[in-house]
C-alpha positions as CSV (number, residue, x, y, z in Angstrom):
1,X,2.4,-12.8,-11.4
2,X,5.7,-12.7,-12.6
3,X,9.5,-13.0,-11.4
4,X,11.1,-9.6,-11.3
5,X,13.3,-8.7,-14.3
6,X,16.5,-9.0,-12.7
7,X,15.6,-12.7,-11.3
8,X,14.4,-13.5,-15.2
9,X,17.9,-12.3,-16.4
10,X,19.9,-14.6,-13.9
11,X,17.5,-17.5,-15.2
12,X,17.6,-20.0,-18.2
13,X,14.3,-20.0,-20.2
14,X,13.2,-23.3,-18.5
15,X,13.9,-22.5,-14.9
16,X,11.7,-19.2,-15.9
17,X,9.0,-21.0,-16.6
18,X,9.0,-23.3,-14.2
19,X,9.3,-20.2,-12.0
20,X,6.4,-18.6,-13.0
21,X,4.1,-21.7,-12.9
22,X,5.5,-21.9,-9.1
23,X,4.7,-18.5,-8.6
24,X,1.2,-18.6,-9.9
25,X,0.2,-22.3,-8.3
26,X,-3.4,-22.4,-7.8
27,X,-3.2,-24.2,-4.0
28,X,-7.0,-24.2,-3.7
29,X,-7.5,-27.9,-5.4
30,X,-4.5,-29.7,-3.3
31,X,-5.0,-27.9,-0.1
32,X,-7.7,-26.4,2.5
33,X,-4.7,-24.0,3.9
34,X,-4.4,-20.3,3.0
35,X,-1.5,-18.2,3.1
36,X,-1.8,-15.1,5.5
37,X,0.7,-12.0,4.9
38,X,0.9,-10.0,7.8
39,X,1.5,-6.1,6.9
40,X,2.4,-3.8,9.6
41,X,4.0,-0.1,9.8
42,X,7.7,0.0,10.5
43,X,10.1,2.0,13.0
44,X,9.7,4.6,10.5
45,X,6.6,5.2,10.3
46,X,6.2,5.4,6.8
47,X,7.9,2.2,5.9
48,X,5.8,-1.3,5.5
49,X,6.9,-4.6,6.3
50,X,5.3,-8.2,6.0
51,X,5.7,-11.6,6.6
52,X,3.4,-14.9,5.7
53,X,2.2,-17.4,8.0
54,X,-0.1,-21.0,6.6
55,X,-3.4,-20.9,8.5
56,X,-5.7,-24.1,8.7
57,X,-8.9,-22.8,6.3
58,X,-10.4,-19.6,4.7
59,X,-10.5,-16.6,7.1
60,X,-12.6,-13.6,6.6
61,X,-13.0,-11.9,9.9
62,X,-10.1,-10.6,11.2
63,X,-10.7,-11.1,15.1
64,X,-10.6,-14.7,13.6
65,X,-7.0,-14.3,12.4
66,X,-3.9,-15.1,15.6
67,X,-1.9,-12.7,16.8
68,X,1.7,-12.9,16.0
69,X,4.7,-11.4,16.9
70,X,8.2,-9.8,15.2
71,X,11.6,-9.0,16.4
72,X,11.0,-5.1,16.9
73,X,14.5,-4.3,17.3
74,X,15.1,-5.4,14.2
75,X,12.5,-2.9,12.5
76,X,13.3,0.1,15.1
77,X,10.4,-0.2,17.6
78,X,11.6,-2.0,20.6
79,X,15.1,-2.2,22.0
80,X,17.1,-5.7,21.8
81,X,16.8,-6.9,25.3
82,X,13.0,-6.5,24.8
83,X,12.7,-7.3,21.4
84,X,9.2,-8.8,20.6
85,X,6.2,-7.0,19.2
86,X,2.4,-8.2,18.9
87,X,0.9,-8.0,15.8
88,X,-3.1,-7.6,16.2
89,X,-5.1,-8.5,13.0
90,X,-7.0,-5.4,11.8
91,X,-8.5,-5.9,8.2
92,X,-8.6,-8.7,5.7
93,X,-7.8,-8.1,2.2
94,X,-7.7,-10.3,-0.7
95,X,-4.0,-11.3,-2.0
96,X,-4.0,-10.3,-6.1
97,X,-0.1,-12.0,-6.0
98,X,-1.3,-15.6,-4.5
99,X,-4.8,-15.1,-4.7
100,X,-7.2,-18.5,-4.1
101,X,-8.7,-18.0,-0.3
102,X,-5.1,-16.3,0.5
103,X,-4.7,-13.1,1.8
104,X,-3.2,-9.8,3.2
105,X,-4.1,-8.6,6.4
106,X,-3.1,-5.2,8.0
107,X,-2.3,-5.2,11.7
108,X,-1.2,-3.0,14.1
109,X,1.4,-3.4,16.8
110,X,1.3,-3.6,20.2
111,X,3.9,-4.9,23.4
112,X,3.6,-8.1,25.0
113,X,1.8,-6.6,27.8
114,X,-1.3,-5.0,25.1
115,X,-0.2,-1.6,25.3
116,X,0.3,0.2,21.6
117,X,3.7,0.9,20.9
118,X,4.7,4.5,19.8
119,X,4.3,3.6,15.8
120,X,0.4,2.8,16.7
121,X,-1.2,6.0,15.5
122,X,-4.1,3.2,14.7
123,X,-4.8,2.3,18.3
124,X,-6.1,6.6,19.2
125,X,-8.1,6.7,15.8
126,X,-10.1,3.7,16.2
127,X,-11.2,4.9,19.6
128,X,-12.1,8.2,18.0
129,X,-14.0,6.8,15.1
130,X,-15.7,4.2,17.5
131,X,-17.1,7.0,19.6
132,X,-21.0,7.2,19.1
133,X,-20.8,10.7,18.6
134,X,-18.1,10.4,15.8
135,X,-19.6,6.8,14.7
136,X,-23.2,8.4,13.7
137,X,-21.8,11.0,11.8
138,X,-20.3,8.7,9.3
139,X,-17.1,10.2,8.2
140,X,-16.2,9.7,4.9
141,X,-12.4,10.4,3.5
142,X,-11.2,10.3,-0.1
143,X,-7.2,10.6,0.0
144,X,-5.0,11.8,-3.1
145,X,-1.7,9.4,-2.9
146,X,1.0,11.1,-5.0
147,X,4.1,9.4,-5.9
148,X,7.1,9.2,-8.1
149,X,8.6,6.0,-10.1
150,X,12.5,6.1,-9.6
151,X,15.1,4.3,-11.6
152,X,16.7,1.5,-9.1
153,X,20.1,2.0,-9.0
154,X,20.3,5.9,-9.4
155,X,17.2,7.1,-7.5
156,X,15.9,9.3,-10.3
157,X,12.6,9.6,-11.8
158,X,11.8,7.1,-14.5
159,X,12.0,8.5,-17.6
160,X,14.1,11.1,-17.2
161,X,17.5,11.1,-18.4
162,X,20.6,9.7,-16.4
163,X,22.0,12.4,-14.3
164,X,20.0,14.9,-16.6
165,X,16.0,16.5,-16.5
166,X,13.4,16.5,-19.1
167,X,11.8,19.1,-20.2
168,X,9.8,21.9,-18.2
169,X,6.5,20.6,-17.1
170,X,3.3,21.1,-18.7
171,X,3.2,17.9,-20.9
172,X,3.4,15.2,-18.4
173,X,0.0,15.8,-16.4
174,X,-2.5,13.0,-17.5
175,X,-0.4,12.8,-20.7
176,X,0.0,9.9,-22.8
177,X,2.9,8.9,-25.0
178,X,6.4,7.4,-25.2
179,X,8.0,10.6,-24.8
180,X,5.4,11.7,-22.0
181,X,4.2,8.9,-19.5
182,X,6.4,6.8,-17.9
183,X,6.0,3.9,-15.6
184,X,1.8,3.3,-16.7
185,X,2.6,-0.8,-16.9
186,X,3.1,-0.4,-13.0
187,X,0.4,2.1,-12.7
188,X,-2.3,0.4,-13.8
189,X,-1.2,-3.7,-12.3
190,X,-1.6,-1.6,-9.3
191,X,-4.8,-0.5,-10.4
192,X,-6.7,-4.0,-11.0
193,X,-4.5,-5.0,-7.8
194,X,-6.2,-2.7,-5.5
195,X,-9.4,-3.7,-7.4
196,X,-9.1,-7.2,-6.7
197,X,-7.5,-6.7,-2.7
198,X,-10.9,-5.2,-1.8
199,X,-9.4,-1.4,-1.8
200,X,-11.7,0.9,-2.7
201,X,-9.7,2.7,-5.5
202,X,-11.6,5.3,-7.0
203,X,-9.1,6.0,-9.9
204,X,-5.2,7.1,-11.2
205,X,-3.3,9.8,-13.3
206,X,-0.3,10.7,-14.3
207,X,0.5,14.1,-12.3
208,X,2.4,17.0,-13.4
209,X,6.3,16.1,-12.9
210,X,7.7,13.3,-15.3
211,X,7.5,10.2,-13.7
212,X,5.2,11.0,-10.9
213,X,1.5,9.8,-10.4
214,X,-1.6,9.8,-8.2
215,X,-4.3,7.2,-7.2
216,X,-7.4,8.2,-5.0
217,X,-8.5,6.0,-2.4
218,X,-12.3,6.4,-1.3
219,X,-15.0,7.3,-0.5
220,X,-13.9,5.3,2.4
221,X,-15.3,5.3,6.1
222,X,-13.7,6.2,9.1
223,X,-10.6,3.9,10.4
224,X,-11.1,1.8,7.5
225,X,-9.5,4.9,5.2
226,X,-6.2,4.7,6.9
227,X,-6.4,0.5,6.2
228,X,-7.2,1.0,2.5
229,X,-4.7,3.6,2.0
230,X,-1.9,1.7,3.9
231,X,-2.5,-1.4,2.0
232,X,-2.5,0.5,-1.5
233,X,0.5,1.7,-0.8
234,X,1.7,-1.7,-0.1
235,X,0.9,-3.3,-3.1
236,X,2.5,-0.3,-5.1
237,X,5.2,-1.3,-3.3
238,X,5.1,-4.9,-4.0
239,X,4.5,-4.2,-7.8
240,X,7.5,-1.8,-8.2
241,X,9.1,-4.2,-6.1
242,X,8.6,-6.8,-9.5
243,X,8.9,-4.4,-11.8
244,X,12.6,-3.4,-10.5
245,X,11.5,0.2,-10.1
246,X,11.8,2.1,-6.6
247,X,8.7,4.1,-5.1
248,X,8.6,6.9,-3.4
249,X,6.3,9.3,-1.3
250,X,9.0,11.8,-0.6
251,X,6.7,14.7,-0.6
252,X,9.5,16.7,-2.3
253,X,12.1,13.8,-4.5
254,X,13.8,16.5,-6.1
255,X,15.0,19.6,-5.3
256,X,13.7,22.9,-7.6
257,X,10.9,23.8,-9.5
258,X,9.7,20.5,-10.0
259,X,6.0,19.4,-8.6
260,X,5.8,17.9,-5.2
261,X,4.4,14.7,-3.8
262,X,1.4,15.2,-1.3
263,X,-2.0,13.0,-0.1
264,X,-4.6,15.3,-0.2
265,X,-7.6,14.3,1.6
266,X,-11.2,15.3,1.4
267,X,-13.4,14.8,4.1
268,X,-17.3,14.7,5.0
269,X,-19.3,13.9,7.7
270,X,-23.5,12.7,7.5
271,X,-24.2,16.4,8.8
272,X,-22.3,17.9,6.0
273,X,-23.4,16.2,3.2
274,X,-27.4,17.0,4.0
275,X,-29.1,20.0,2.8
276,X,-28.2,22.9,4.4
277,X,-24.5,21.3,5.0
278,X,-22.8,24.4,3.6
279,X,-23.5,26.1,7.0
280,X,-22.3,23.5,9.0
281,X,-19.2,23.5,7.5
């Protein structure tokens, strides 16, 4: 992993590299203690937000993991004379920006007293998909993420011109080129990323406006879909984060004739993907 560019500017060459060797210290030979990011859904409920803890030892089963807790009136979910929020571990990923035993782990939120706060649209699924009825039917979900790469400072697409547009579309969709594809360094970090974190990415492309792309996330079962997808879009933005380029999965970044931003999802159950699963459908 690397410092973002704008640290790297502010830096002389030896503090840099000093930096990055920080940055990408290999713990695993000094220490038995992990690193645990904690990713949860903010007030939004589109926005993510994280925080690290140091746990004793490796952890791969999250009803291992602690609870925690965050100031929720500082993220819009809880007012500020009742402030704290739980955060129940979910899923275990794999950190690709530590790595070693470290890792990411998606939680969702809930009051001091157990009881899901608005935000938790995770707490209602996982009793659907635990339902028997639901449960044998296997429901599988592959999910379409489409986004768009914005410059930092100016919120418009990469690649296009400041405070002007490119050309009409019809070049841009899985193109390749200078003049073409923009942003494919982020693209594909996130990518091996996911790869690594234990997301099941299924593959990317570049989509049809400039500066806008798409990864697929499954097959996937049930509640772990909305996990997988959730911490994709996490990493994305973490790496745009280092990159110094601002994500977006406005479903509609700018105004016109210019292709939207969606996450189409394709779904199956075990009854529709036999013979004969046409006519259940």
């Amino acid at each position: 992993r690397l410092p973002s560019s704008a640290t790297l500017r502010a830096l002389s060459q030896p503090a840099m590299a000093l930096l990055t060797d920080l940055l990408n210290l290999d713990l695993t030979d000094s220490t038995e203690k992990i690193i645990a990011e904690y990713i949860w859904i903010g007030g939004s409920g589109m926005d993510l937000r994280s925080k690290a803890r140091t746990l004793p030892g490796p952890v791969t089963d999250p009803s291992k993991l602690p609870k925690w807790n965050y100031d929720g009136s500082s993220t819009g979910q809880a007012p500020g004379e009742d402030s704290e929020v739980i955060l129940y571990p979910q899923a275990i990923f794999k950190d690709p920006f530590r790595k070693g035993n470290n890792i990411l782990v998606m939680c969702d939120c809930y009051t001091p007293a157990g009881v899901p706060i608005p935000t938790n649209k995770r707490y209602n699924a996982a009793k659907i998909f635990s339902n028997p009825d639901v449960a044998k039917e296997e429901p599988w979900y592959g999910i379409e993420q489409e986004y768009t790469l914005l410059q930092k400072d100016i919120n418009w697409p990469l690649g296009w011109p400041v405070g002007g547009f490119p050309g009409p579309q019809g070049p841009y969709y899985c193109s390749i080129g200078a003049d073409k594809s923009f942003g494919r360094d982020i693209v594909d970090s996130h990518y091996k990323a996911c790869l690594f974190a234990g997301v099941n990415i299924s593959g990317i492309n570049g989509e049809v406006m400039p500066g806008q792309w798409e990864f697929q996330v499954g097959p996937t079962v049930g509640i772990s879909a909305g996990d997988q997808v959730w911490v994709a879009r996490y990493l994305l933005e973490r790496i745009t984060e280092i990159a110094g380029v601002v994500v977006t999965f406005d479903p509609k970044p700018i105004p016109g004739d210019w292709n939207g931003a969606g996450a189409h999802t394709n779904y199956s159950t075990e009854s529709m993907r036999k013979d004969g699963g046409f006519k259940v459908i």
